[in-house]
Every structure is written in structure tokens, then in C-alpha cells.
Rosetta silent file (secondary structure, phi, psi, omega in degrees, C-alpha in Angstrom):
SEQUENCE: XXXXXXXXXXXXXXXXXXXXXXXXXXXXXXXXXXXXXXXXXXXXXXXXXXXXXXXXXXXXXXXXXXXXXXXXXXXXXXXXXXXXXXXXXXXXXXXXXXXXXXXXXXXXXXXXXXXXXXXXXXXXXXXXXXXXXXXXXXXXXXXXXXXXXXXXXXXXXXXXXXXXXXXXXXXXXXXXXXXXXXXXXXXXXXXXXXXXXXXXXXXXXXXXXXXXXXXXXXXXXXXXXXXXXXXXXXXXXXXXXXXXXXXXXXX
SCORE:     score description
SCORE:     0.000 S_00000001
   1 L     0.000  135.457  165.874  -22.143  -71.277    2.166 S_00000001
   2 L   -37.803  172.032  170.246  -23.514  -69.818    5.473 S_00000001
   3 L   -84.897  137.644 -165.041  -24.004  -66.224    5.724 S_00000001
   4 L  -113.548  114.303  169.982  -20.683  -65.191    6.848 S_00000001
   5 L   -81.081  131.856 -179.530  -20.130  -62.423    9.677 S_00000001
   6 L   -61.985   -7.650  173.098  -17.212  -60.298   10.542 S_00000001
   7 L   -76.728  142.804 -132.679  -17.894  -61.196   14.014 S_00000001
   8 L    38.651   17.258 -172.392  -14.663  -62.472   15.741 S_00000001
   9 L  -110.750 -178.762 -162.006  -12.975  -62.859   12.955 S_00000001
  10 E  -110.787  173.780 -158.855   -9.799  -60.874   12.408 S_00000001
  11 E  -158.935  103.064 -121.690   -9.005  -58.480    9.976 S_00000001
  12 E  -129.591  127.070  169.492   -5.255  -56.627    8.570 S_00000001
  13 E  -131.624  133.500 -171.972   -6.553  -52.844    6.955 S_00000001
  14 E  -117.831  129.919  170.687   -3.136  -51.659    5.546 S_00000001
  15 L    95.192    9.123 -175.339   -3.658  -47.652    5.697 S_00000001
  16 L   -39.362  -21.134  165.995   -6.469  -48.378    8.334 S_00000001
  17 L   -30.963  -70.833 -156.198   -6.092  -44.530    9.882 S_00000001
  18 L  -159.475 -176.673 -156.074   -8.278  -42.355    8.238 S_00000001
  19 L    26.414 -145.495  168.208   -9.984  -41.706    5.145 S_00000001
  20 H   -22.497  -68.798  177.128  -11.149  -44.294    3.487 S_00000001
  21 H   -82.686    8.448  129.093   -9.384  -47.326    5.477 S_00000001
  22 H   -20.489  -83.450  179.152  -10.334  -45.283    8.503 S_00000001
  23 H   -49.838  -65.296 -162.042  -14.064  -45.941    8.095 S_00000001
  24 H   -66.113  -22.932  155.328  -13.684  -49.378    7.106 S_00000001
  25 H   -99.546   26.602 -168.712  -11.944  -50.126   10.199 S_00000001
  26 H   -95.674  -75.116  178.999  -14.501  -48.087   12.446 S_00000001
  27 H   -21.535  -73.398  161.295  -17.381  -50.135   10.375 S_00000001
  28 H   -32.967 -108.409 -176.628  -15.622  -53.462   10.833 S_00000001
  29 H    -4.231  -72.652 -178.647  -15.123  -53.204   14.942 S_00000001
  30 H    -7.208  -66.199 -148.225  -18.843  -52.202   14.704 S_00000001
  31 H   -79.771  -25.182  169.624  -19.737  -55.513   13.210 S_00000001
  32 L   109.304   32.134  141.179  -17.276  -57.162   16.049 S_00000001
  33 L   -49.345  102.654 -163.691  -14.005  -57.579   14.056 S_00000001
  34 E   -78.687  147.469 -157.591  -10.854  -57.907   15.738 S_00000001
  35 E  -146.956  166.199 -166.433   -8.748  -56.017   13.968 S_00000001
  36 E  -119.532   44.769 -154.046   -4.698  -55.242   12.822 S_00000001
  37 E   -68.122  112.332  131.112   -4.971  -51.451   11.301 S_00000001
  38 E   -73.476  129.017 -172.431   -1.800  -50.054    9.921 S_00000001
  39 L  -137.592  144.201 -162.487   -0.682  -47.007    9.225 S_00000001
  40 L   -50.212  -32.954 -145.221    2.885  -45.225    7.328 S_00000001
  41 L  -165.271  164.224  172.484    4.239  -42.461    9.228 S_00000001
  42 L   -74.801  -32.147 -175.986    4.265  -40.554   12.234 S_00000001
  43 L   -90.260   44.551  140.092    2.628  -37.648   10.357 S_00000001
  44 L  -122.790   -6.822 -139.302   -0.770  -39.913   10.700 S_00000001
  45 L   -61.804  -40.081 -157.024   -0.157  -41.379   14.057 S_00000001
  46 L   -70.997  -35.826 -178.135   -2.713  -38.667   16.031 S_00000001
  47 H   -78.696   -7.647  176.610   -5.421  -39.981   13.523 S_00000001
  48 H   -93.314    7.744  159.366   -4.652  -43.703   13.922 S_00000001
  49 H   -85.489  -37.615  172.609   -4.793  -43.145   17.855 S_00000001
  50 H   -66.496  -28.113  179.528   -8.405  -41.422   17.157 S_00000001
  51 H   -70.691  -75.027 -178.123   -9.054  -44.520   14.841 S_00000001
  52 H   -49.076  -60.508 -169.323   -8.040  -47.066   17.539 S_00000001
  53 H   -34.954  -68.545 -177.092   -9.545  -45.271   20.471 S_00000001
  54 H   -54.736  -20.091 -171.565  -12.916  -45.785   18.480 S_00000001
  55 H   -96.766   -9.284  151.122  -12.675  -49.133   17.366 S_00000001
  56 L   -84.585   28.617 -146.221  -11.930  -49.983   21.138 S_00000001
  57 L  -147.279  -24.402  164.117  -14.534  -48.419   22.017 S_00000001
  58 L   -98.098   -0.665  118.509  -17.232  -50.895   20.177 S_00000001
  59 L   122.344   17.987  154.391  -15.436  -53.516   22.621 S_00000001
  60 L  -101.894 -172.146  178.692  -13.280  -55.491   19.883 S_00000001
  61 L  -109.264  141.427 -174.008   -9.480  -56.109   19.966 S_00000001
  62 E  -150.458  134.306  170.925   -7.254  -54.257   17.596 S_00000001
  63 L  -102.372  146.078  179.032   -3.489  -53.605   17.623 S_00000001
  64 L  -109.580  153.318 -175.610   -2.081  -50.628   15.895 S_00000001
  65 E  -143.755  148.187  165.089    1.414  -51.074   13.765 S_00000001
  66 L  -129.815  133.941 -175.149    3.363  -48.445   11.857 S_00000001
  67 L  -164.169  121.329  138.410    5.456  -49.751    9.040 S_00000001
  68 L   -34.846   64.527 -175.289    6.642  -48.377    6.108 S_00000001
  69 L   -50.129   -6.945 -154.051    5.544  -50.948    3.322 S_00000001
  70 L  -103.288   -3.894  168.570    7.229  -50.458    0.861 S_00000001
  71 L   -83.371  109.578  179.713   10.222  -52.281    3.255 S_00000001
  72 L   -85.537  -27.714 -174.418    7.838  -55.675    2.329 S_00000001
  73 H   -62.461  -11.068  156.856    9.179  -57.874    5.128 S_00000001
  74 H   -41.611  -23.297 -173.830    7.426  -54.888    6.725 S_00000001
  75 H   -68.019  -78.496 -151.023    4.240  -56.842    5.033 S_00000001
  76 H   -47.836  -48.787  177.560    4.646  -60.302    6.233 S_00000001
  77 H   -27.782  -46.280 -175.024    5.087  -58.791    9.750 S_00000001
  78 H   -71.069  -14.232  168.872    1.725  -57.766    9.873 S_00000001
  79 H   -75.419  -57.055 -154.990    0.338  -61.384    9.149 S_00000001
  80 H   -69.619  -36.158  172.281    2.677  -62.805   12.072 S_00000001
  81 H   -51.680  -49.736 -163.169    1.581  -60.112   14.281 S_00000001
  82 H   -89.871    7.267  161.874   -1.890  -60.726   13.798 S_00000001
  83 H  -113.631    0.789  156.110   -1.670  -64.307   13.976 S_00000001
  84 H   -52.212  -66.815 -171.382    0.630  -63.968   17.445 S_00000001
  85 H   -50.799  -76.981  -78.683   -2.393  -61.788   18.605 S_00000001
  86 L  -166.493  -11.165  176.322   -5.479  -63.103   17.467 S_00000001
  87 L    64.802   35.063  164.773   -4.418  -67.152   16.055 S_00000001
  88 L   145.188  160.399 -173.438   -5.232  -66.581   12.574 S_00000001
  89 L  -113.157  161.946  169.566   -6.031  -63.855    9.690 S_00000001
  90 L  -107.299  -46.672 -139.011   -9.561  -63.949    8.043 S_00000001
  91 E  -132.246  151.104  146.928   -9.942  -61.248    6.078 S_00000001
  92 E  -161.263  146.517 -152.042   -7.155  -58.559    4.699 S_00000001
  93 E  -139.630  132.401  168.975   -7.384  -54.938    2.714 S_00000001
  94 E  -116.253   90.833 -169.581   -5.265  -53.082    1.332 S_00000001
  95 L   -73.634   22.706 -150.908   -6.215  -49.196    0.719 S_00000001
  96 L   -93.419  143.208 -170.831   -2.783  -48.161    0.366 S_00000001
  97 L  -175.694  130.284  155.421   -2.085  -46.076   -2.545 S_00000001
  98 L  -118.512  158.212 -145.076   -0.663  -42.519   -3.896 S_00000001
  99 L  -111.477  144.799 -158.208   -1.698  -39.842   -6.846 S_00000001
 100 L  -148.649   42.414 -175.652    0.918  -38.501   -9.075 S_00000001
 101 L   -75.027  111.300 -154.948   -0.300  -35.857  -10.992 S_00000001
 102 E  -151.771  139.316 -176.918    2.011  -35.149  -13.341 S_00000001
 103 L   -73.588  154.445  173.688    2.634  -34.706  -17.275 S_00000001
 104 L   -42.954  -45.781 -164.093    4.462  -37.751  -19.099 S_00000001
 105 L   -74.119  -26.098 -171.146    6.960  -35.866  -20.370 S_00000001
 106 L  -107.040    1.983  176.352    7.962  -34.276  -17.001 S_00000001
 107 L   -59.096  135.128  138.765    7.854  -37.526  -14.585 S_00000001
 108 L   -52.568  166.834 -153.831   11.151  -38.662  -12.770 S_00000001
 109 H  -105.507  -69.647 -116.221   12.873  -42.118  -12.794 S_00000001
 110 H   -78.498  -29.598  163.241   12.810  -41.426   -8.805 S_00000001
 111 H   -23.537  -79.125 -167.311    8.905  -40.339   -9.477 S_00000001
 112 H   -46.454  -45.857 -178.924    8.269  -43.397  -11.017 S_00000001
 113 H   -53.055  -68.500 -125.838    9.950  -46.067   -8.511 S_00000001
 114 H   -68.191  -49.762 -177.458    8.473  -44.519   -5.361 S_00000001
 115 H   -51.301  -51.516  179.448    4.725  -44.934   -7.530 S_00000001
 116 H   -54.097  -43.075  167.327    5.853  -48.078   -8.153 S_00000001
 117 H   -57.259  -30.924 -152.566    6.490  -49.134   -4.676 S_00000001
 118 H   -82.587  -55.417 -169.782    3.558  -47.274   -3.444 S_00000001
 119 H  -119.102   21.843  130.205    0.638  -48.797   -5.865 S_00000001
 120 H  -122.911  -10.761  170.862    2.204  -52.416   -7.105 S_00000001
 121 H   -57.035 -101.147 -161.908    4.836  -53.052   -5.071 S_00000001
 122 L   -55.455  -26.613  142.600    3.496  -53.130   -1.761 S_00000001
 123 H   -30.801  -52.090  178.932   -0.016  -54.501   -3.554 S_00000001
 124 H   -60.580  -70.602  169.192    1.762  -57.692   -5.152 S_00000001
 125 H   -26.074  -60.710  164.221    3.318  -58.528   -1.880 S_00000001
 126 H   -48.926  -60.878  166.151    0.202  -58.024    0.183 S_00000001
 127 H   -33.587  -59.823 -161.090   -1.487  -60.339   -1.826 S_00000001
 128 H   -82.249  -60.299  167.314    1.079  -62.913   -1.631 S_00000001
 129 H   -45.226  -29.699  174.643    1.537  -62.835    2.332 S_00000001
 130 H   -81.318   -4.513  177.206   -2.398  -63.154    2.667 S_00000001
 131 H   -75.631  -30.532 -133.674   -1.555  -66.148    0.347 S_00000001
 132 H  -126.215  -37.043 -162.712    0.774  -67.304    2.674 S_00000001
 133 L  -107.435  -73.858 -173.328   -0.939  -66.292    6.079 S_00000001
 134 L   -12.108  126.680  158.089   -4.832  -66.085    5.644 S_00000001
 135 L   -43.108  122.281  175.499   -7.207  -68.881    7.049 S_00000001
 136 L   -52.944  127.682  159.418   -8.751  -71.195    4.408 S_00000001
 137 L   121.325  -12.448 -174.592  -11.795  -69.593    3.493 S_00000001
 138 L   -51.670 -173.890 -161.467  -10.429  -65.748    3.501 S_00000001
 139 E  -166.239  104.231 -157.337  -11.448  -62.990    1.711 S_00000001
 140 E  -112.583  114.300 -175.632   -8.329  -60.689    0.147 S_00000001
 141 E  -131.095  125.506 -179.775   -9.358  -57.155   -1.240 S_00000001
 142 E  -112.513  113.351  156.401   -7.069  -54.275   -3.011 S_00000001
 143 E   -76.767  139.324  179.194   -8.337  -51.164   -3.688 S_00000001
 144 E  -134.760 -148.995 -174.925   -6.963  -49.501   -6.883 S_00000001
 145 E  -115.154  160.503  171.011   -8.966  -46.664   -9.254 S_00000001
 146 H   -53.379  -37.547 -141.928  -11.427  -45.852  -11.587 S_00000001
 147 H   -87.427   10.926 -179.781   -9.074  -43.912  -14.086 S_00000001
 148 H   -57.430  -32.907 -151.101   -7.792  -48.151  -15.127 S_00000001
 149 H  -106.429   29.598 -157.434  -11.081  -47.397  -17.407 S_00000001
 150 L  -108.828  153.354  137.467  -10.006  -43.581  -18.083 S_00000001
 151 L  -138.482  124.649 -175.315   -8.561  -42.031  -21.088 S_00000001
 152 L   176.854  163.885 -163.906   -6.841  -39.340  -20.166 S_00000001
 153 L  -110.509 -179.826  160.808   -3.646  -37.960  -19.587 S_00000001
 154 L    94.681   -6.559 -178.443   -1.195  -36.542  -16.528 S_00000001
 155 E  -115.727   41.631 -168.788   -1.940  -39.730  -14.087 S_00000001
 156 L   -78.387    7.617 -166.322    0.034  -42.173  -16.075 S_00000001
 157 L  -113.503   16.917  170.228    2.650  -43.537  -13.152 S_00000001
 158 L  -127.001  -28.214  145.329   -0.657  -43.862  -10.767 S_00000001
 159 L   -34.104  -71.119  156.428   -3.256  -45.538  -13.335 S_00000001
 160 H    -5.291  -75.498  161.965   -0.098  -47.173  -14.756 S_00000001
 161 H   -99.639   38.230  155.781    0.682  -48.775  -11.827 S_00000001
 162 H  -101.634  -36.506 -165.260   -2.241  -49.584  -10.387 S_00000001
 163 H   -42.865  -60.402 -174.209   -2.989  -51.498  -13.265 S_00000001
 164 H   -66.372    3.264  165.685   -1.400  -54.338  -12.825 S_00000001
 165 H   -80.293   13.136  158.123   -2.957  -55.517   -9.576 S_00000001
 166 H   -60.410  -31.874 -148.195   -5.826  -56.436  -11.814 S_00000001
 167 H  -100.525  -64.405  177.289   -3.984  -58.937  -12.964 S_00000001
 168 H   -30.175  -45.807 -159.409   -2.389  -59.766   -9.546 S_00000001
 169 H   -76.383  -25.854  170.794   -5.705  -60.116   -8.401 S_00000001
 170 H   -53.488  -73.678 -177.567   -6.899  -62.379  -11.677 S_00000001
 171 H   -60.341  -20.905  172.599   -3.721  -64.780  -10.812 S_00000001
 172 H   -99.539  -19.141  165.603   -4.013  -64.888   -7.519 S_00000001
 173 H   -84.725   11.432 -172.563   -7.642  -66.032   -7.016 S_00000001
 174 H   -83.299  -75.831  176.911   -7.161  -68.521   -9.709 S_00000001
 175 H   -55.119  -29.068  167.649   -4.059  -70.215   -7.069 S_00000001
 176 H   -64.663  -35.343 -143.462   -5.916  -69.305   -3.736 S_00000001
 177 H   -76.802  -33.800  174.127   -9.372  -70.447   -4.780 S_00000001
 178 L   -39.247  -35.556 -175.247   -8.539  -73.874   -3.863 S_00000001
 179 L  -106.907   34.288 -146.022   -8.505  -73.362   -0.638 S_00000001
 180 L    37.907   36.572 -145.614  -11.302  -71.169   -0.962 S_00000001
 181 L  -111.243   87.032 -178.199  -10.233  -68.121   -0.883 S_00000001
 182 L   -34.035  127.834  171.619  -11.900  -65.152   -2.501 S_00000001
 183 E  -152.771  140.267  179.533   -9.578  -61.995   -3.955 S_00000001
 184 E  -154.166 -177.651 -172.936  -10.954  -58.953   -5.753 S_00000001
 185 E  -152.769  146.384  168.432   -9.899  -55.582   -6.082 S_00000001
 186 E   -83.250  113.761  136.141  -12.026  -51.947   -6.022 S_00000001
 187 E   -76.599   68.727 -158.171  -12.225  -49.248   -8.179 S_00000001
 188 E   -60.684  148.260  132.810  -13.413  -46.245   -6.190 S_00000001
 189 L   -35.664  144.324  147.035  -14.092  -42.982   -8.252 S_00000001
 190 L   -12.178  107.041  150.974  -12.311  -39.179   -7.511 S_00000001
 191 E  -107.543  150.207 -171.683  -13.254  -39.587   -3.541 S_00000001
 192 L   -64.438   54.573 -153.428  -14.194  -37.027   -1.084 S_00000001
 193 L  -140.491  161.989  157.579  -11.431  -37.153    0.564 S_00000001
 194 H   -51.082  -59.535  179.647   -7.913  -35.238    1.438 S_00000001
 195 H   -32.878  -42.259  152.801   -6.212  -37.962   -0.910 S_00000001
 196 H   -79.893  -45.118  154.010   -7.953  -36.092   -3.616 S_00000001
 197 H   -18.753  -67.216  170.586   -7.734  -32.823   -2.883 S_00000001
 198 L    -3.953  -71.908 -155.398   -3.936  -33.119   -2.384 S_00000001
 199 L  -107.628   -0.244 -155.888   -2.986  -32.328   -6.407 S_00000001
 200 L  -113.393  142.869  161.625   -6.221  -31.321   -8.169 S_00000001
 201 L   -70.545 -172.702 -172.108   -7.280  -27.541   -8.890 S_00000001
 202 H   -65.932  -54.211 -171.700  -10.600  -26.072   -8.189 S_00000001
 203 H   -51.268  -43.921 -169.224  -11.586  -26.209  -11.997 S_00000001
 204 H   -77.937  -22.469  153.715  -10.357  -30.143  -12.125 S_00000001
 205 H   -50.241  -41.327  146.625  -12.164  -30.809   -9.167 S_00000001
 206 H   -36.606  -51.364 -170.030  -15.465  -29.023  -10.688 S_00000001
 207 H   -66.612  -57.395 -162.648  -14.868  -31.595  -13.800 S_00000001
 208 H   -68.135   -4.096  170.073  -14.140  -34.286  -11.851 S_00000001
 209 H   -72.875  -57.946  157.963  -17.484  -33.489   -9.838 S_00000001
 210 H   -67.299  -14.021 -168.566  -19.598  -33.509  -13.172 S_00000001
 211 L   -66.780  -21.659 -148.105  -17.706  -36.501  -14.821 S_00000001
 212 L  -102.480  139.361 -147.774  -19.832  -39.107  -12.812 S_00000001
 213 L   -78.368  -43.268 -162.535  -23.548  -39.946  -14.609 S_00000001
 214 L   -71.233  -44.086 -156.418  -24.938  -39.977  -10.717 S_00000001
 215 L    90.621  154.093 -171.663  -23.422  -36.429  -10.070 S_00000001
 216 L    65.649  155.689 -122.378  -20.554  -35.787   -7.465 S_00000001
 217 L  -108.048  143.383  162.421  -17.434  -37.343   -6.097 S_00000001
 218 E   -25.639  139.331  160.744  -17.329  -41.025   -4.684 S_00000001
 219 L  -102.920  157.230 -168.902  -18.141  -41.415   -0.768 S_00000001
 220 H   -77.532  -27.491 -148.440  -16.131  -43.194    1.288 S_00000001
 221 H   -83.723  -55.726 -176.852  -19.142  -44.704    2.675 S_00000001
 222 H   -64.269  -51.215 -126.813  -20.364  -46.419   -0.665 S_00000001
 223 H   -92.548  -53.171  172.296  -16.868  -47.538   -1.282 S_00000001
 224 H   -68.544  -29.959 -179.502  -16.713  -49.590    2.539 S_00000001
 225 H   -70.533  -63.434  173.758  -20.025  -51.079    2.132 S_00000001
 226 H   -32.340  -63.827  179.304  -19.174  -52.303   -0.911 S_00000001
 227 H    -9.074  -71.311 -159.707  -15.757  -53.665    0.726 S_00000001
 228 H   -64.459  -27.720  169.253  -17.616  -55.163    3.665 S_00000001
 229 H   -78.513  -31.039 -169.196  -19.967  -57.488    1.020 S_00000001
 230 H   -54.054  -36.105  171.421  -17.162  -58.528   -0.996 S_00000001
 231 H   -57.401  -38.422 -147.680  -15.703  -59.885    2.488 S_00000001
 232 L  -111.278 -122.116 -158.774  -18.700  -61.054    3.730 S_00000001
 233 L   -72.990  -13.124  140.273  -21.592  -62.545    1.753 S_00000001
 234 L  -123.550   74.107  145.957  -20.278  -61.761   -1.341 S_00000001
 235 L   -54.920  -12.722  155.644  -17.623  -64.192   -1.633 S_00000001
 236 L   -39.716  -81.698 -151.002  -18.486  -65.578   -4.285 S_00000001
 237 L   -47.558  154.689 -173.752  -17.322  -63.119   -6.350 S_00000001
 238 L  -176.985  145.112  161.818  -13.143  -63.519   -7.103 S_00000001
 239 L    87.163    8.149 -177.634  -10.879  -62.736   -9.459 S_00000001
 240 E  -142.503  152.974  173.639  -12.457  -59.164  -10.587 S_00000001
 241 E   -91.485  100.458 -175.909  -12.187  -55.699  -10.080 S_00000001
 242 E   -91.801  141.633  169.636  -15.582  -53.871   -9.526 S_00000001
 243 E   -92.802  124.262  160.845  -16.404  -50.053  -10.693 S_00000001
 244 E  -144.288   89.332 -174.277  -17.893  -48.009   -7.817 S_00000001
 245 L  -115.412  -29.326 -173.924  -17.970  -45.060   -9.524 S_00000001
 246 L    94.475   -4.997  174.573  -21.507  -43.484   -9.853 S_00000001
 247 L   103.305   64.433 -174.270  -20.690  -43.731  -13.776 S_00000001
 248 L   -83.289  -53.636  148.819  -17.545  -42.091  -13.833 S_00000001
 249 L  -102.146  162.041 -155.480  -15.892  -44.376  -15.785 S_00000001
 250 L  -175.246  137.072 -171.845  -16.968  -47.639  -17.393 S_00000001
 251 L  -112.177    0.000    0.000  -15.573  -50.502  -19.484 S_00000001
């Protein structure tokens, strides 16, 4: 297959604001990717207007949507938006995802749902609308975590349910690939981010600083590049979850 460029083609970042799906849609635009960036709530809005400003500002077209996901016809919308805009989806990522640190013993039933909506719910669904909308030839990417390859205790409803979009992600490029269509899913390290910050003390943040063989916490930076090959030139790859950890964890 040619070498295949994000320019014109379009591109659905679900959490697309800031951190982490931030970058990747500042990167993207760069490359000349029209693009569909979503984001949850009003209390991100000011950074997905600073996110948008910039990615019009490299001179591609991008609409911003706020939707709740875990309402999934809230999902599908965002394919029929972006093929209303823009005639077709290419490419679509989903960073979306929240940390639950919390002992076993002390977790909530209500705990548990909302992680479940938050990091397989709205994952399975995503998948299956990029099933449903994407362009033959697309390229479908989930980020989940490192700690699937962890042993360790207190994250078990967000390891827990991350887990299974491995498996989403097995099963769905196995039915997609026919029409060639590439799906894999990321396993970022502890990143250097607010997202992490959020629940962890200083001392687990010191550990979680030393845990990785390279030293220090995932960058956001390594984490989009990767993204951006998996999209691009390495399609090939499908049906797997890659560790980008610095050797935090390892299977």
C-alpha cells in the first residue's frame, strides 16, 4: 500500500481538548487533517476553544461537538456529523477514559457503572459506529493503559474495565479487516498529565516515576506519534494493543 497521509482526510478524536487528545488533534491539523474533536462538558469547553482556535489556525477544517458519551446515540452522532461536514470518516480515536483509585473492598455499585460507561461502554460503541461509518480502508484506534499488564491493587474498576477493549479491538479487526480496515488499541504508561495527577499522592507519583526501566512518566508526545503511525503507515498492524510504556509494564 502507498504511503498513506493524513492530508485531507478526516478524522473523529473523542476527548480531542486537551491533554493527550489535545495534542493529537493539534499534530493531526498540522499534517492537514480535517478534523471532528469532541469534548464532555462545559468544564473543558475554554480548552477545546484554545484547541480549535489552533487547529484552525494550520488552515484545516474542524468542527467542535460536546456530547456526553456515555448517552451512545451521542456516538453515532459524531460519525453523521462528520460525514454531513466533510463526506466521509477516515480515521477515528478514542482517548476517552477515567482513573478510579480506589480499594476493592470500598468501590460502589454506582462507582463501578459510571467506570463502566466511561472505559468500555463508550469504547465498545465507538468501535462499532466506526464499523458502521468509517471509509473502507480506515484506521480505528482506542487508547486504554499499561496497568492491563500490572499486578497491583486499588485500580481494579479502571484496569478492569479497560480490559476488555482488548478484546473489542481483537474482534473487531478480525470483522472490519475485510474491508480493510485496521483497529488497534494503546497502552500509554502513568502520563504527565492532569489525568494523572488527579488521585495519586506525591510518594505514588515518586514510584510511579521510578517504575518505568527508561526512567519517568509517559509523554504525551511519544504516545501521539505512536498514534499517528498506527493511522498512517503503520496499518498494517490490527488487532493488537501496543505497550508505550518506557518499560513500565510488560507482558
Amino acid at each position: 500500500m502507498a504511503k498513506y497521509e493524513l492530508k485531507n482526510k478526516t478524522v473523529i478524536i473523542t476527548g480531542g481538548a486537551k491533554n493527550l487528545g489535545g495534542l493529537i488533534s493539534k499534530k493531526f491539523a498540522e499534517q492537514g487533517a480535517n478534523l471532528v474533536i469532541h469534548y464532555n462538558s462545559e468544564s473543558s469547553k475554554t480548552e477545546a476553544e484554545n484547541t480549535m482556535r489552533t487547529v484552525l489556525d494550520s488552515g484545516v477544517k474542524a468542527i467542535l461537538v460536546q456530547a456526553d458519551l456515555s448517552d451512545i446515540s451521542k456516538i453515532e452522532e459524531l460519525f453523521i456529523r462528520a460525514k454531513q461536514e466533510f463526506g466521509g470518516v477516515d480515521i477515528a480515536i478514542n482517548t476517552v477514559g477515567r482513573v478510579l483509585k480506589k480499594s476493592y473492598l470500598d468501590t460502589t455499585e454506582q462507582e463501578f457503572d459510571a467506570m463502566s460507561d466511561i472505559n468500555s461502554k463508550i469504547a465498545y460503541f465507538f468501535i462499532q459506529a466506526a464499523g458502521k461509518y468509517l471509509n473502507d480502508h480506515g484506521k480505528i484506534c482506542s487508547v486504554v493503559t499499561s496497568l492491563l499488564a500490572a499486578y497491583t491493587g486499588l485500580y481494579s474498576t479502571y484496569e478492569g474495565l479497560k480490559a476488555p477493549v482488548e478484546h473489542y479491538t481483537r474482534a473487531a479487526s478480525k470483522e472490519f479487516g475485510e474491508r480493510g480496515i485496521s483497529v488497534t488499541a494503546v497502552a500509554p504508561g502513568p502520563m504527565d498529565t492532569a489525568f494523572f495527577y488527579g488521585q495519586e499522592s506525591n510518594d505514588a507519583v515518586a514510584y510511579h516515576k521510578s517504575a518505568s526501566a527508561l526512567g519517568g512518566l509517559t509523554q504525551i508526545e511519544d504516545i501521539e506519534s505512536l498514534i499517528r503511525f498506527l493511522v498512517t503507515d503503520g496499518w498494517w498492524i490490527t488487532g493488537q494493543t501496543i505497550f508505550a510504556n518506557g518499560g513500565y509494564t510488560t507482558r
